[in-house]
C-alpha positions, 0 to 999 in steps of 0.5 A: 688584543680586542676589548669586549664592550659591556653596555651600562647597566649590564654584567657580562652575564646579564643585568647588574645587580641594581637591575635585578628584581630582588623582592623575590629574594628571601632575606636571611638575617645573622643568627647571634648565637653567641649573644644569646648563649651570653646572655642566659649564662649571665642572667642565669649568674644574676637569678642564682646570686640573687637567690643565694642572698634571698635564701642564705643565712641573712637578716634583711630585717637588720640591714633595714634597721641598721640603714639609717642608725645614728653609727653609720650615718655619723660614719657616712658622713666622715666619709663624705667629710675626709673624702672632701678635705683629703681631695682638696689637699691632694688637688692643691699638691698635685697642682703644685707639684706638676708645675714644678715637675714641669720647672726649668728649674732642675731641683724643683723638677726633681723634687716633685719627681722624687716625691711622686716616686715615693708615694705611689711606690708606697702602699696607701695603707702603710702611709697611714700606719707610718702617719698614724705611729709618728710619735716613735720617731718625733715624740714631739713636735714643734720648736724645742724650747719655744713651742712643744706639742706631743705627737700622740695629742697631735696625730689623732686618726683623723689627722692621720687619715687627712695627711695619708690619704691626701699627700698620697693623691697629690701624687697621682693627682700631679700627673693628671694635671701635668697631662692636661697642661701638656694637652694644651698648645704650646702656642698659648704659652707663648701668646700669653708671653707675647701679651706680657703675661708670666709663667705663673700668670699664663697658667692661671688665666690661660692654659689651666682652663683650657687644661680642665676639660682633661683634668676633670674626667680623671679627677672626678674619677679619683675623688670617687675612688677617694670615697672608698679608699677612706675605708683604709683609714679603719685600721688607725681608726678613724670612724668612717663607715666601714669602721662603724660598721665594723664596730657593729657587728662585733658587738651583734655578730650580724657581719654580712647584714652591716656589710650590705649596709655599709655596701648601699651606702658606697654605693649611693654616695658614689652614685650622686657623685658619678652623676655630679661628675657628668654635669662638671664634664659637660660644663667643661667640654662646652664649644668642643667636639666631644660635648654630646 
């Protein structure tokens, strides 16, 4: 069969694209009907949610008093306070418990299994109620004859809640760290072995700092996360925000105007928190590809 030869620079109905003039050509751009119609149904929302509170059975006058009274700033700052010392309790327990659940050692292994098992099968709530109420099994605590403390003087609701909500996120937090130290190369296991170093050591010195830049991310997420689930601890009344809040507006009966307070102030705290979490995950991410 004879081939047909085209010339560089030429289709086989004339010039190429590249050649043609193309200023007399009118460019018709992508009509986004779509967005446009996404967009006025969710303003539309906003200017109608907006208008509702302006106009609904609402005394802003009392949510301004109410921002900066004694009771909820004593309640914020519970909140803060139990949100640092429950996250610091989980931390050390999910750090202890992934090792082991990473552990030759088959008891250890299942122990940590069983104990992640448990609390996150287990509602928070209902942790804090079995705490809260321990006393109808364990009248006292300590050892019979030589030191006894009675339960219900022991397991105050600020006891309670530290031990509810802490046991509960080392759980969630031993799967975190056991993730980041399953990111790292088994290669740095054994260049830490080969320089003498042991298990307890090469995690410490080695795999755990390269482990943090995954931790972080997930972590910072759980202690925000931590901030609201410390409003769980109002049922054994422990006096957090929302329990101050709550006890409030029993007495004025000025419920959704101590609900927004109580909103604004999640909603700052999380908010400087959500801005520290960036700063901690670029300092962990230097000298890698993901810093930005």
């Amino acid at each position: 069969m004879q081939s047909t030869h085209i010339p560089h620079g030429k289709g086989a109905d004339g010039p190429t694209l590249q050649n043609r003039d193309l200023s007399s050509y009118n460019v018709i751009r992508q009509k986004h009907y779509g967005k446009f119609i996404a967009s006025i149904v969710i303003l539309a929302f906003v200017l109608a949610l907006l208008h509702a509170f302006a106009n609904g059975n609402i005394e802003w006058e009392f949510v301004g008093r109410f921002l900066t009274s004694k009771a909820i700033l004593w309640g914020a700052w519970n909140t803060i306070y139990m949100s640092i010392l429950a996250m610091a309790l989980g931390t050390v327990l999910g750090v202890v418990f992934a090792i082991m659940r990473m552990s030759s050692n088959p008891i250890l292994r299942y122990v940590a299994k069983g104990y992640i098992w448990f609390f996150r099968g287990t509602p928070l709530i209902l942790q804090l109620l079995l705490w809260f109420n321990l006393a109808l099994v364990f009248p006292t605590l300590g050892i019979p004859g030589v030191l006894e403390l009675s339960t219900v003087d022991v397991m105050t609701p600020f006891l309670a809640a530290l031990l509810g909500l802490g046991i509960n996120q080392g759980a969630y937090t031993a799967e975190v760290v056991r993730a980041g130290l399953i990111s790292v190369d088994t290669g740095q296991y054994e260049a830490a072995k080969s320089i003498g170093m042991t298990r307890l050591q090469s995690l410490r010195r080695v795999v755990l700092p390269q482990a943090m830049r995954v931790i972080i991310p997930p972590i910072g997420n759980e202690f925000i996360s931590m901030i609201k689930m410390t409003s769980l601890a109002s049922v054994i009344q422990y006096s957090e925000l929302l329990h101050n809040a709550q006890n409030i507006y029993y007495a004025n009966a000025r419920v959704m105007e101590l609900l927004i307070v109580a909103g604004i102030w999640y909603v700052a705290i999380v908010t400087v928190l959500s801005i520290g979490q960036s700063r901690l995950e670029l300092h962990f991410a230097r000298g890698s590809n993901h810093t930005k």
